[in-house]
N, C-alpha and C positions, 0 to 999 in steps of 0.2 A: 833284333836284326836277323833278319833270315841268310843263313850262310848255305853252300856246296849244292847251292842249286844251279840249274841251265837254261841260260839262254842261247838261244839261235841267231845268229846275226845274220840276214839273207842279203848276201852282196859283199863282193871282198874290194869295193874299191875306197876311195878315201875316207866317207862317216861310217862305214861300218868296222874299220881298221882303225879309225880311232878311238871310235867305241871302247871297241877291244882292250888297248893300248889303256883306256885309259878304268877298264873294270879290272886291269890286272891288283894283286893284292888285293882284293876286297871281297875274297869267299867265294866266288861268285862263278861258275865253270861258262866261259865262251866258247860254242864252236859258231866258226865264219865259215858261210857258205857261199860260193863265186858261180856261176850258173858256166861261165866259161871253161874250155878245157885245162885251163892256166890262170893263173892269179895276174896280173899285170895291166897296165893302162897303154893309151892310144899315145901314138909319137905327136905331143904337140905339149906347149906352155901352158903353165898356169901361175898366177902369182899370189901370193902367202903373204897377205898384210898384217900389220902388227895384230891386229884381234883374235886372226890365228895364232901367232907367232908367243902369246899371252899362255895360252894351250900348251904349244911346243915348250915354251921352257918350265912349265911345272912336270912336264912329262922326261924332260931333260936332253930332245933332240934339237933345239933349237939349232946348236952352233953343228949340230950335223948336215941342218937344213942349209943354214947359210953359206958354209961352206961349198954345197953341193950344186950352189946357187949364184945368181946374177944380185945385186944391189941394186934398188930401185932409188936413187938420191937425185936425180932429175929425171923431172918430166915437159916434153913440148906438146903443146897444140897446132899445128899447121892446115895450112892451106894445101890443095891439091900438087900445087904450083914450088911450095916448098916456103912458102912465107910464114915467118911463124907470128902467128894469131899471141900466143899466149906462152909462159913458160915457170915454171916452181921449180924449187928444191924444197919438195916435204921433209921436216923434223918430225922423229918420232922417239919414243921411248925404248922401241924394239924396231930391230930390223925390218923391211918391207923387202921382199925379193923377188923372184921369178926363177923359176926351176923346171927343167923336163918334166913332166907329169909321171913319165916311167922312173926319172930319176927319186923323185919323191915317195910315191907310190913304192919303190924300190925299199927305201929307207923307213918308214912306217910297216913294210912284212918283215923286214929284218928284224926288227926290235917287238913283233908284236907274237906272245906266248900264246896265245889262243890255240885251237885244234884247229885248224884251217883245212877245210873240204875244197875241194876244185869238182869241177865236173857235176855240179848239183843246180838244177833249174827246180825252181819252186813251181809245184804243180797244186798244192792244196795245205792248209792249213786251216785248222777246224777246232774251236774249242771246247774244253770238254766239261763236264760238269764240277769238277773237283778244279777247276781253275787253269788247267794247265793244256795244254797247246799241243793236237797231234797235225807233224808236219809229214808231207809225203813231197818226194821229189820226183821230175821225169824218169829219174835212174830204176825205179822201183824203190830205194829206198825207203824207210817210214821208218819217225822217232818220236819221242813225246819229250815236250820243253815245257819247265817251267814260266816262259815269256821267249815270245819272238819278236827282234828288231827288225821292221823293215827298212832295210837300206837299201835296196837294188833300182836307185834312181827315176825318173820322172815319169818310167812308164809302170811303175811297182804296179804287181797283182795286187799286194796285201795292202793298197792304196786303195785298188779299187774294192776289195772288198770292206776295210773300214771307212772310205769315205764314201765311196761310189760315183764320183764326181764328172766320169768320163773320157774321152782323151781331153791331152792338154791342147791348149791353145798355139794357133800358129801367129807372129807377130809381122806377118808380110817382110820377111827378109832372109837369106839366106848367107850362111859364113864358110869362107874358106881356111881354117887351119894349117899349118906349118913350120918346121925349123931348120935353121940354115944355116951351116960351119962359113963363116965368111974370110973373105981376105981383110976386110976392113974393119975399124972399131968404129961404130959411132960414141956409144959411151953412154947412150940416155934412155928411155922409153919417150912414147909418141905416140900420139894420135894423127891422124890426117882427117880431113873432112871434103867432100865433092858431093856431087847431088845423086844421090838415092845410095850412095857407095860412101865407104869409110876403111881405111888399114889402120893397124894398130900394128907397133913394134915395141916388142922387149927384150933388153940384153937377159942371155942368163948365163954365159960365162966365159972368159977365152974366145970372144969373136965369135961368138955361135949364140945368134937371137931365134927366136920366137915373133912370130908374126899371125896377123888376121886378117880377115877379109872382108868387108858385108857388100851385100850386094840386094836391091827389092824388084824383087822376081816371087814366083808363083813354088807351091809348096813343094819341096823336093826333087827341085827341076833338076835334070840332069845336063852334063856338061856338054851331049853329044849333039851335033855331029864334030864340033868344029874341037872337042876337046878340050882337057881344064886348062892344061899351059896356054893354046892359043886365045883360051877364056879371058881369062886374068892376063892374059898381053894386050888384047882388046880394049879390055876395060881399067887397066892401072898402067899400061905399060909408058905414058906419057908421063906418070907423076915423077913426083920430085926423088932424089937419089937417100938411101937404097931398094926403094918398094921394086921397082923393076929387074933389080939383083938377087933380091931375096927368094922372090916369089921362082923365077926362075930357077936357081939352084938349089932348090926345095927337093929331098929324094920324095918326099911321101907327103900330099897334100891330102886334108880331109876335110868334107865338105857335108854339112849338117843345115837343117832349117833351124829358123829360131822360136825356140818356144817355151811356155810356160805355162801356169795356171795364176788361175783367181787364187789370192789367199783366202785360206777356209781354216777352222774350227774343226777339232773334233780326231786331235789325230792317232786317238786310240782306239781300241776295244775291244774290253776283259785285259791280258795280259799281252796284246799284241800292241808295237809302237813304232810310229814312220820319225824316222828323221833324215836329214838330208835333202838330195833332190824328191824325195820320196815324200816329206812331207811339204817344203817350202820352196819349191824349183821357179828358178828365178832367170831373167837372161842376163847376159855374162856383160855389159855395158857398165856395171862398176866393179866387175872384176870381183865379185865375193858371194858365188856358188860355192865355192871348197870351202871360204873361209866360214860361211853361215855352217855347211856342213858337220866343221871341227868344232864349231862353240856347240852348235846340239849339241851334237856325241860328250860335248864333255858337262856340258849343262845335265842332262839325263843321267848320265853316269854317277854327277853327285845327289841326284834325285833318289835314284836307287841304292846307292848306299846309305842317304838318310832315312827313306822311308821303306824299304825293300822295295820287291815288286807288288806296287799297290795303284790305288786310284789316285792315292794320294801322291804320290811319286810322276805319275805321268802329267796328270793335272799341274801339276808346281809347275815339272818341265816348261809345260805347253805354258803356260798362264808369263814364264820368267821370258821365253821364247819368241812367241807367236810373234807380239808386235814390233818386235824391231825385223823379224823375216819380213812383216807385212812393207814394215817400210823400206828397206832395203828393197823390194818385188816391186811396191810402185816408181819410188826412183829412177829403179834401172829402164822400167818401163818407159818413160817420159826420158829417161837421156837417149835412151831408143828413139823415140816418134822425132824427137829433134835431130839425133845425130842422121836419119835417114830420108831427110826432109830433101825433096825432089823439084820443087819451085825455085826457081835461080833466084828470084827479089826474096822470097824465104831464106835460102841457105847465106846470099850476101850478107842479110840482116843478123842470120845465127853468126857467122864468122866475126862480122864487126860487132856485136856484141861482148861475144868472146872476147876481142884484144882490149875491150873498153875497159875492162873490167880486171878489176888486181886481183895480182894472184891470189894474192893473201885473202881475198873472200872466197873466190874457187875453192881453196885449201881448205877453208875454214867450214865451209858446206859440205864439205864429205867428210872430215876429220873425226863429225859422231859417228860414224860407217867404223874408219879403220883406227883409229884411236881407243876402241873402246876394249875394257878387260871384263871379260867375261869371268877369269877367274876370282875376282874381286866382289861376286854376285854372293848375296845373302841366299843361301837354296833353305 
């Protein structure tokens, strides 16, 4: 086993932090590189289902997580209007939660030992004959790595130079993000469903949810003239109680298109490796971008310490990997085209479907998603 060598991890947000977190002890020197002046994430929600959470407790933050965190123990389906279509209480092995994104992100730089760089935007990366990787940064910077991870999410250079595959895909919708200290408790998570539009609400602790928006509109349209509040009053302010509270007393809304890529093949070369949105960027419709992100990072991590950094290491990775990202990518895809389906006799039919149907199959169709332990994998 090759020991006191370096790797570069480009991107200091969740797979490349977990990375980190989880090459600690194993010989192995990380520095994490964050392109931004600061290490830290965007004010909005994210939620951590058990398959992460399998991750988190061999790493031992689990009960930091939770704590820091909302409880995911019901979920509703609704109507615009506030009828609820459908509704569970998932069982799981390990917790399922919802967390600030800053709050989490918070908590993985706390506990994570690596050499953490800020201020470093990957400008080149080039291999060199003797195996090992000279990295240059905007800064002037230049270093020579044993292996570089690329993690610097969907729009990765070091994507396009080991796949080349182009921009990502736009999926004709755009989302609005935000969180909001409330007066009221609902108590649950929630979807809503209307034609070409969707909110989604999650507690994550003390009366302060997290929420989402979709909306199919044209790519990166902007909110103006009439502005994002009077936006989203326009377009949700009639729905059912709290979407029209939340969105309002929202300090900081953030507003993204939706997108993603084809799943591909190929996510190395020589000692360079994507994982993350970097390699399997997927849209957020089942909620497990971060958590595909975590099982990489730790999927690879054990690759690397079985086989050092080799072909043979990245290959396993990918080969153990690829196709549950693949399936996880088309999924969300398809609860995508459904959930933003624009024909009224369409969306009727989506909704009363929905309530037709027991929970307990609903549950039971995503459960290989968030029930699965990645730590339990033979590497």
């Amino acid at each position: 086993m090759e020991k006191n060598k370096k790797i570069a991890v480009i991107g200091g947000g969740i797979a490349g932090l977990t990375f980190a977190l989880c090459m600690e002890e194993s010989g192995f020197e990380c520095h994490v590189f964050e392109k931004n002046p600061e290490f830290g994430e965007l004010g909005a929600a994210i939620s951590v289902f058990p398959n992460a959470m399998f991750v988190f407790r061999e790493l031992g933050l689990m009960d930091e997580l939770v704590a820091a965190g909302g409880l995911l123990t019901q979920a509703y389906l609704k109507s615009s209007s506030g009828k609820v279509l459908s509704k569970a209480q998932p069982k799981y092995v390990l917790p399922a939660i919802c967390i600030h994104r800053a709050d989490f992100h918070g908590i993985l730089r706390k506990h994570c030992r690596a050499i953490m760089n800020a201020g470093h935007s990957l400008e080149k990366a080039e291999p060199l004959p003797n195996g090992q990787i000279g990295v240059t940064f905007a800064n002037g910077k230049t270093e020579v790595f044993d292996a570089v991870i690329g993690a610097e999410g969907i729009h990765s250079p070091l994507r396009e130079l080991i796949i080349g595959d182009g921009k990502p895909i736009f999926r004709g919708y755009n989302i609005w993000r935000g969180v909001c200290d409330s007066s009221f408790d609902v108590g649950y998570a929630s979807e809503t469903y209307g034609l070409g539009k969707r909110v989604g609400i999650v507690p994550i602790k003390e009366a302060k949810y997290g929420w989402w928006a979709t909306f199919n509109e044209e790519f990166m349209k902007d909110d103006s003239p009439e502005g994002t509040d009077k936006k989203l009053s326009r377009l949700f302010g009639d729905w059912h109680h709290p979407i029209p509270e939340l969105m309002r007393n929202s300090k900081q809304i953030i507003k993204n298109s939706l997108i993603d890529r084809k799943p591909k093949r190929g996510w190395s070369l020589g000692n360079m490796v994507l994982i993350g949105d970097a390699a399997h960027p997927t849209t957020p419709n089942l909620g497990q971008g971060g958590c595909m992100a975590v099982e990489g990072a730790y999927i690879l991590s054990e690759c690397i310490k079985k086989y050092g950094l080799s072909k043979i290491a990245y290959d396993r990775y990918e080969s153990l990997h690829f196709p549950r990202t693949k399936s996880i990518n088309e999924t969300s895809l398809r609860m995508g085209v459904v959930g933003q389906l624009e024909n009224r006799v369409q969306g009727f039919l989506r909704n009363r479907l929905i309530a037709l149907m027991p929970s307990s199959v609903s549950m039971k169709l995503i459960d290989k998603f968030f029930s699965y332990d990645v730590t339990s994998l033979r590497i």
